[in-house]
C-alpha positions in Angstrom: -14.3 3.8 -32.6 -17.6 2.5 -32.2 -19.5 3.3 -29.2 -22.4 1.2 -27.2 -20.6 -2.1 -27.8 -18.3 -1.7 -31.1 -15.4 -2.4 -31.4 -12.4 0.3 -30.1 -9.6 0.8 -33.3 -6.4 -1.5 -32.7 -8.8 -3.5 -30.4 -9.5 -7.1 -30.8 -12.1 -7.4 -33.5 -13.1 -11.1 -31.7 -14.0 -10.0 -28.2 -17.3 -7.9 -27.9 -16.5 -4.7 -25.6 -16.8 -5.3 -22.0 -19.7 -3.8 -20.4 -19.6 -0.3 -18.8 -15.8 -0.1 -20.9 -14.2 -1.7 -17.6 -10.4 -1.9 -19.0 -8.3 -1.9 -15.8 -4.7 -0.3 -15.8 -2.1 -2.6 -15.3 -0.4 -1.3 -11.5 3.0 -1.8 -13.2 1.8 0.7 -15.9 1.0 3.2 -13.5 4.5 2.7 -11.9 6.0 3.2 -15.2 4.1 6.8 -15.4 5.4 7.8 -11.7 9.1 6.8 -12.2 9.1 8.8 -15.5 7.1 11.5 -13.3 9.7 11.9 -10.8 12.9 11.5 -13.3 11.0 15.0 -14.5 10.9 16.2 -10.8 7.3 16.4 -10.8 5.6 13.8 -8.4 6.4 16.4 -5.3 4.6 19.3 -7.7 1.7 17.5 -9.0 0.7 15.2 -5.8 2.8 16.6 -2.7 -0.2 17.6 0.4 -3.3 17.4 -2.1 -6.3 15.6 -2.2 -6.0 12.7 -4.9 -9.7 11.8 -6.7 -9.8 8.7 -8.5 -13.2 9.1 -10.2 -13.6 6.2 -12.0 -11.4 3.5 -9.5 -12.7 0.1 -10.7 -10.9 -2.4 -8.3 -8.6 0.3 -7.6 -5.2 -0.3 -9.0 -4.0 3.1 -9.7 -5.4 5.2 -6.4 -3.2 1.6 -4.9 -0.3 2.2 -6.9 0.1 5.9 -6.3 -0.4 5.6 -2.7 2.5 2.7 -2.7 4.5 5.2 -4.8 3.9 8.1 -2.8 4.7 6.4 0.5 7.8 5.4 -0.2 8.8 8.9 -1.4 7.3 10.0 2.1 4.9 12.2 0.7 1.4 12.6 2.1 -1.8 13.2 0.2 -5.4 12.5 0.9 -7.4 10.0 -1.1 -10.6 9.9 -2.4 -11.9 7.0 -4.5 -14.9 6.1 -6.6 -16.9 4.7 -9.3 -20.0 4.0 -11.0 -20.1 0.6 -10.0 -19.0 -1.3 -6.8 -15.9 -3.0 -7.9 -14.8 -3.2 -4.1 -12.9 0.0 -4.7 -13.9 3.4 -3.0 -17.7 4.8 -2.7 -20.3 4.7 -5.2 -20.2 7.7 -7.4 -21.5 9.3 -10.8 -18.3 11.2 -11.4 -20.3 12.9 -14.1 -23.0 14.6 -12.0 -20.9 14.6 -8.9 -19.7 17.9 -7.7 -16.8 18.0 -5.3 -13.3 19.4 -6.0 -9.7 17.9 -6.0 -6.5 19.1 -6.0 -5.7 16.3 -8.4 -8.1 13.8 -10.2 -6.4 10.8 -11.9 -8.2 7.9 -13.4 -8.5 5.8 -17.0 -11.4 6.9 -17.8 -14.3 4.7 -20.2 -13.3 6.4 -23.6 -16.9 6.5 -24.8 -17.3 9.6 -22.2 -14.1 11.1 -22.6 -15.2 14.4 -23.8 -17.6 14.2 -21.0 -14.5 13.4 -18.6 -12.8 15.8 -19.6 -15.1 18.5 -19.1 -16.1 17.5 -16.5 -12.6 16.9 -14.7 -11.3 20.1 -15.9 -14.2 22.0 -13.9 -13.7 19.8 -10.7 -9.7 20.0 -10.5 -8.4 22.5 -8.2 -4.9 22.0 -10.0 -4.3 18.8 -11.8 -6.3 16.3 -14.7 -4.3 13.1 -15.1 -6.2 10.6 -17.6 -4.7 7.2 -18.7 -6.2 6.9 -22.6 -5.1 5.8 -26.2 -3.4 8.3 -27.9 -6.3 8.5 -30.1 -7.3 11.1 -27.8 -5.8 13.0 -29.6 -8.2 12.7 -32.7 -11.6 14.4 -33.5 -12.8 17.3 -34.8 -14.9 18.2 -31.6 -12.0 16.6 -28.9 -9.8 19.0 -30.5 -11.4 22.1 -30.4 -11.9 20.7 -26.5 -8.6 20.2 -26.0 -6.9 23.2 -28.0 -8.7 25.4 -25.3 -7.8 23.7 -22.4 -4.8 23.3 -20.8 -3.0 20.4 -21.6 0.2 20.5 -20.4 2.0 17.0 -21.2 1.2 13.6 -22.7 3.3 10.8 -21.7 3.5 8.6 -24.4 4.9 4.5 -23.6 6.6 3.5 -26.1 6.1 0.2 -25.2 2.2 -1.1 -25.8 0.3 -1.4 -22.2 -2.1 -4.0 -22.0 -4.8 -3.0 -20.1 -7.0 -5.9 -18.1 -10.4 -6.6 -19.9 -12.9 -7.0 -17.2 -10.4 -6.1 -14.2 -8.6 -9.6 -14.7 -4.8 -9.6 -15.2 -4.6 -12.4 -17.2 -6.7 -13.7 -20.0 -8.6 -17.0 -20.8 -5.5 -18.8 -21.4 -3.8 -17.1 -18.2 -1.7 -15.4 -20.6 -0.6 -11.0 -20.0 -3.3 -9.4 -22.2 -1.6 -8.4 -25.3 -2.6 -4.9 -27.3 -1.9 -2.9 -30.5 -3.1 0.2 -28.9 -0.8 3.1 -28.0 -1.6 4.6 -24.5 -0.3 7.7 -22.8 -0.9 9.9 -20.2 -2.3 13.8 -20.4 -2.0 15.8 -17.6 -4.1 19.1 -17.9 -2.8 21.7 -15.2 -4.8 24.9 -14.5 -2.1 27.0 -14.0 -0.5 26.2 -17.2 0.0 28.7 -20.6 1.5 27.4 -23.7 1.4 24.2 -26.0 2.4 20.7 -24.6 4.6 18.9 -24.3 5.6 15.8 -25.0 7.2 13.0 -23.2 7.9 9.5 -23.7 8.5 6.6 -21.0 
């Protein structure tokens, strides 16, 4: 991947990169991630009574699918959402030099400042780092180093391609679904965790 405008790998090589890397997550994508969460009898564990941070919220479809989710399974959280830029979503916040502490911080973060994310997320999470990314995460020399002393604890993997929406919109110029080659998944670092992950697919 090229950063500061290039062109992300498996990306479309015709469309420059959206500005500030504002690739929304498609709600039913989230939903997908839940359901596969609970089938694994770990939505009560991970969110059950525990403050929620979505740090980078854009116009808020996961923080609004997770509360859906989590109301219908009756199970109370506080919320907390925010972003760079005022996308009509939550308060105005540099996650990167913000420092407040969550029980769980979930978000799709831009992947130019994963590393940064990362780092930063696993010194503000009281328990739980939930990131939606491409499983190119899982590449670099320096990311893996990061992520080999960390602790990762799953990686959701869909094993159907998730088209994210390019500029928040959900459909594209020709008000088509946007189509991807990209393979994205889910890591969930948890603090308490010892051990290699593990690996799931939905």
């Amino acid at each position: 991947m090229k950063i500061n405008g290039g062109q992300l790998a498996g990306g479309n090589p015709s469309k420059p990169r959206v500005e500030n890397d504002f690739y929304a997550t498609n709600p039913e994508t989230v939903k997908k991630f839940l359901f596969a969460l609970e089938k694994d009898s770990l939505v009560k564990e991970i969110f059950n009574d525990a403050t929620i941070w979505e740090c980078a919220c854009g116009n808020g479809n996961i923080i609004n699918a997770v509360k859906e989710y989590l109301s219908k399974e009756h199970i109370v959280a506080d919320y907390l959402a925010s972003d760079l830029i005022n996308r009509g979503c939550g308060l105005v916040l540099d996650f990167l030099h913000t420092y407040r502490k969550a029980d769980v911080i979930i978000t799709n973060p831009p992947f130019s400042l994963m590393n940064e994310f990362i780092k930063h997320g696993l010194e503000q999470m009281n328990r739980f780092l939930i990131f939606f990314a491409k499983i190119q995460l899982l590449e670099t020399k320096a990311r893996a180093e990061l992520l080999k002393n960390s602790p990762l604890r799953y990686i959701y993997v869909h094993s159907e391609r998730q088209g994210t929406w390019r500029d928040g919109k959900p459909l594209d110029e020709n008000g088509k679904k946007w189509s991807t080659t990209l393979c994205m998944a889910w890591f969930i670092w948890d603090k308490e965790y010892k051990g290699e992950p593990v690996v799931r697919f939905i």
